[in-house]
Phi, psi and omega in degrees: 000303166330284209329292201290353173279329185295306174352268175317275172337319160276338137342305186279326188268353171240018136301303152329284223292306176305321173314290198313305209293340187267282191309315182305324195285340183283319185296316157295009168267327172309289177342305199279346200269325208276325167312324169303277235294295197303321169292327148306325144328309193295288184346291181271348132313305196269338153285002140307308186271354171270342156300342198267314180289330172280348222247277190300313173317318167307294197305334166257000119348293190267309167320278239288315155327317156305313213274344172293325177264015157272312184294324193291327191269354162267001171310293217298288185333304179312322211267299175297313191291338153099354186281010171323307190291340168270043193265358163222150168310139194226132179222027184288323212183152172247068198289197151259139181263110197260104190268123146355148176250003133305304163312311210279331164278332176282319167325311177306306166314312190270337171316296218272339173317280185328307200283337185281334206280312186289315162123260158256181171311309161323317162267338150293318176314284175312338168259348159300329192255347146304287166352286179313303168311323166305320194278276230241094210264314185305334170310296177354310182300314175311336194247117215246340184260190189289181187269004171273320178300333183292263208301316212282304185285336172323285173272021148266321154309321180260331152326313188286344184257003179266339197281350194219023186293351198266025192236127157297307173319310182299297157311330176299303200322294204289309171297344168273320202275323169316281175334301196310287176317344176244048177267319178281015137240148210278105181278090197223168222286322178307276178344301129000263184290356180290284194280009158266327165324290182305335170258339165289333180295288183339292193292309187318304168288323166294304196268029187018247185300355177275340175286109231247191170267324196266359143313275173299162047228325188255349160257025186252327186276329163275347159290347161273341164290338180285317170282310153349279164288004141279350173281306181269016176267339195284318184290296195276331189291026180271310191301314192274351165259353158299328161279308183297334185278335186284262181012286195294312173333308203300308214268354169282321186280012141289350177286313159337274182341294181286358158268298179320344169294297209298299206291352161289310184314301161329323181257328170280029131260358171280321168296314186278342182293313170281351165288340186216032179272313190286337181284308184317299200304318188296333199277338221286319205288329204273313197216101187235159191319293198313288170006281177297314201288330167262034190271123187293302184308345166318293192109332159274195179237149171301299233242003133221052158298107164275109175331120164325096168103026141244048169310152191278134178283070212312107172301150177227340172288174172285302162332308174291290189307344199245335168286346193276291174307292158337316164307322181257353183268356156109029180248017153317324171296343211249071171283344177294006184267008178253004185268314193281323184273015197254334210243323200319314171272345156292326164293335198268300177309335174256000183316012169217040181202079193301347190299312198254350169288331170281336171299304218262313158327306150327288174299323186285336166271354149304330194271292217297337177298339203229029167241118191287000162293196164252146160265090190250093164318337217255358203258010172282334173290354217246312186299305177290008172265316175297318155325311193288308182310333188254022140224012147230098199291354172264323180276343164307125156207200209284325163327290186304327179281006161271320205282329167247005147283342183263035173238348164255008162285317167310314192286313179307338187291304206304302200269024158288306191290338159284323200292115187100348204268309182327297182340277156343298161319301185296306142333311168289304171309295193315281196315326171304347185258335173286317190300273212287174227272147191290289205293341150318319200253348150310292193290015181264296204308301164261034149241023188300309178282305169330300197303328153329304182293315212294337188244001155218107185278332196302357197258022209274332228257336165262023168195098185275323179302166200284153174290356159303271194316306194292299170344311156314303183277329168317275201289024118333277184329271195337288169349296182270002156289355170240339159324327180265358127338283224254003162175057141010277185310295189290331171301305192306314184302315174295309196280336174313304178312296176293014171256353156305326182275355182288288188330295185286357146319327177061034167273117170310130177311342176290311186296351162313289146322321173302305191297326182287332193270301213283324168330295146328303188294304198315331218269346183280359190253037176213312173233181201213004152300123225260299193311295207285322186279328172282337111008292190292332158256008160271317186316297203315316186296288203312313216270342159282323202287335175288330194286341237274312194275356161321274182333305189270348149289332206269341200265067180273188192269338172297302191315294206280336152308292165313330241229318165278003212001102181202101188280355153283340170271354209281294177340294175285331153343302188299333209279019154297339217250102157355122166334288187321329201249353174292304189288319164293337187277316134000308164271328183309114190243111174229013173320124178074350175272000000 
């Protein structure tokens, strides 16, 4: 029984057994087939990816080979065009530059390209000044105003010098006066490259191929003539405002002088007036002037008798001295020149703070706007040169007379550049307001602040009011961007105050620019008049620029002691000040006026 059961069990297992062996020999064949497929995979994989290396390799090949042969052809390019020397900044001297009029056309060509590819100047300016900031952020401090006034004066500055680059004379003339306008920022050679680099990168991604070789060959040289020369009128042109500020110091105290003269003269003929009323009267009886003076027999000519107590009055002021000159050099006619002389010494005294000689420039082409005359700036230099040799005729030489003719060539520059436009302006803004839709003119009003906070949140923590008030101070702003057109003089003193109540507010100055740019930005989603939006960011701009400079004149250690009510700071603040002189240095406020 054992026996036929082992039978069977082996009967069976060599039945199993041809199976097993099929099956095994197929899974090793599977095992050799799936190793094949997978090292074939690994195969044709690593020859993918070396085609993909040879590939990229070729690609940095063919870059590196462009780019060697854009450099070998901007070598070449550099060598014909006679420009070597601006292939770097030179700030040793402010010489002329003479551009090929082939370069000088293509700089002009790619200029008005950028401005068509871009729209306006404007919106080329802001995205160029994104560029800057982006690459180079540590700039960002040097440009204190908002950044549409920024772009805006950027490619107007740099228009104008592109527009004559191909005039050597001419081009110096425009690139001194650009310097002139940066003497109050601090401009060095890094900086410099910083921002020609960032503007050749720009216009390069934009306009790609159009951007040419004598193109990049002709703005890397004038941007570098440009930084050049902003390094060196800040550096050697200190000397001609150290003689102009000394000068004018002599000629405000002899004006001193010469009033403390007068208020004596004034009090000893006040004295002297009742000793020579009886005398006076016995002579009146005996002898009287008109008589004589139309007396054949006298021995004088009528015309030269001079009235008892109308001597002719020697000028001693500048003032006095420059209506006294204007009168004999035949410029009588010329009253706008006391519109000029109302602003002067605040202009003469900031000549090394172009922020605010432009400022005061600025209010003076506004004044100079509502004057029905002609105007000729050049014949105001001719005058204050005359004025100054006769009163200070010992200390005058060729210095002085280089050093305050360039300074009213600057000044002549600013307000020239102005002269007709206020009108114009003032004209466009009117109409936009007359014009536009009641709800138009709501959704300006109530969204003026808003739109403000939304793009600077640090400022939510100063404008605390209700929205009936900021609504209120809205449709304020708006008012006085044309209000200020429209009486210059009167504005400027309202707005001066109000950046004195800022002061004791304790709003920072930084927030300002913002406020100008998001305004702008509003006003541009309601009209596409180019006149009417400039109007509306040149007012706006002034009208920060007057608060910006309240504030940081008006932000004294008294201001800020009140402004904390803290009678230990108030104290200490005071104890720089004389006893005697404390309670006047208190009331004296003369920030912004």
């Amino acid at each position: 029984c054992n026996s036929s059961t082992s039978i069977r069990n082996l009967t069976q297992t060599c039945r199993v057994l041809p199976s097993t062996v099929v099956a095994m020999s197929e899974y090793a064949a599977s095992k050799g087939s799936s190793k094949s497929d997978s090292s074939k995979g690994s195969q044709q994989g690593s020859s993918q990816s070396e085609r993909e290396r040879e590939e990229e390799e070729e690609e940095q090949l063919t870059t590196t080979q462009e780019q060697a042969n854009r450099e070998q052809m901007l070598q070449e390019a550099w060598q014909i065009s006679g420009l070597e020397d601006l292939k770097t900044m030179n700030d040793s001297s402010l010489g002329t530059v003479e551009f090929p009029q082939d370069i000088a056309q293509a700089i002009q060509d790619v200029w008005n390209h950028t401005l068509e590819e871009w729209g306006t100047r404007e919106a080329a300016g802001e995205n160029f000044f994104t560029v800057l900031f982006d690459a180079a952020p540590s700039l960002q401090v040097i440009f204190k105003n908002p950044k549409a006034v920024t772009a805006m004066r950027f490619m107007a500055g740099l228009g104008d010098a592109i527009a004559v680059v191909g005039k050597a004379t001419l081009l110096r003339k425009e690139v001194e006066a650009l310097a002139f306008r940066h003497l109050e920022v601090d401009v060095s050679l890094v900086r410099a490259d910083f921002f020609r680099e960032a503007m050749l990168e720009m216009m390069e991604d934009r306009l790609g191929p159009a951007f040419t070789v004598n193109a990049r060959i002709g703005f890397h040289a004038l941007l570098n003539y440009c930084g050049g020369a902003f390094v060196y009128v800040r550096r050697e042109y200190a000397g001609r405002i150290k003689v102009i500020l000394n000068s004018w110091n002599m000629v405000q105290k002899s004006e001193v002088l010469a009033a403390a003269e007068e208020v004596e003269a004034i009090e000893g003929e006040g004295e002297e007036e009742g000793n020579k009323e009886v005398e006076g009267k016995q002579e009146q009886d005996d002898l009287s002037p008109k008589t004589t003076a139309m007396s054949p027999d006298s021995g004088h000519d009528s015309m030269d008798i001079i009235p008892a107590g109308k001597e002719m009055k020697v000028p001693t002021t500048f003032n006095e001295m420059l209506l006294f000159n204007a009168s004999v050099m035949g410029y009588g006619s010329s009253t706008w020149m006391s519109i000029v002389l109302q602003q002067f010494d605040d202009m003469v005294r900031n000549v090394a703070n172009f922020g605010r000689l432009q400022e005061e420039c600025d209010v003076m082409s506004l004044v100079l706007a509502k004057y029905k005359g002609r105007i000729n700036l050049p014949e105001f230099k001719a005058v204050t040169l005359a004025s100054l040799r006769s009163l200070l005729p010992a200390d005058w030489d060729s210095e002085h007379e280089v050093a305050w003719g360039w300074l009213w060539e600057n000044i002549e520059n600013l307000l020239s550049a102005m002269l007709g436009k206020p009108k114009q302006q003032e004209d466009a803004l009117e109409k936009f307001y007359r014009h536009i839709a009641e709800e138009d003119f709501q959704m300006l009003r109530s969204k003026l602040f808003p739109n403000f906070l939304e793009t600077n949140p640090a400022a939510q923590s100063y404008v605390t009011q209700s929205a009936t008030r900021i609504n209120f101070v809205a449709e304020k702003i708006l008012g006085l961007s044309l209000d200020l057109y429209r009486s210059p003089r009167k504005l400027v003193e309202e707005i001066s105050a109000i950046g004195l109540r800022h002061v004791g507010y304790g709003i920072p100055t930084d927030i300002f620019p913002h406020f100008v740019s998001s305004g702008v930005e509003l006003l541009q989603t309601l009209t596409q008049a180019e006149l009417a939006i400039e109007a509306f960011r040149w007012a706006l701009a002034l009208m920060a620029k007057i608060i910006m400079r309240t504030i940081s004149e008006g932000s004294t250690l008294v201001m800020k002691a009140i402004n904390a009510n803290q009678k230990s700071q108030l104290k200490k603040a005071m104890e720089v000040c004389a006893r005697v002189q404390r309670a006047q240095e208190l009331l004296n406020i003369t920030a912004g006026t």
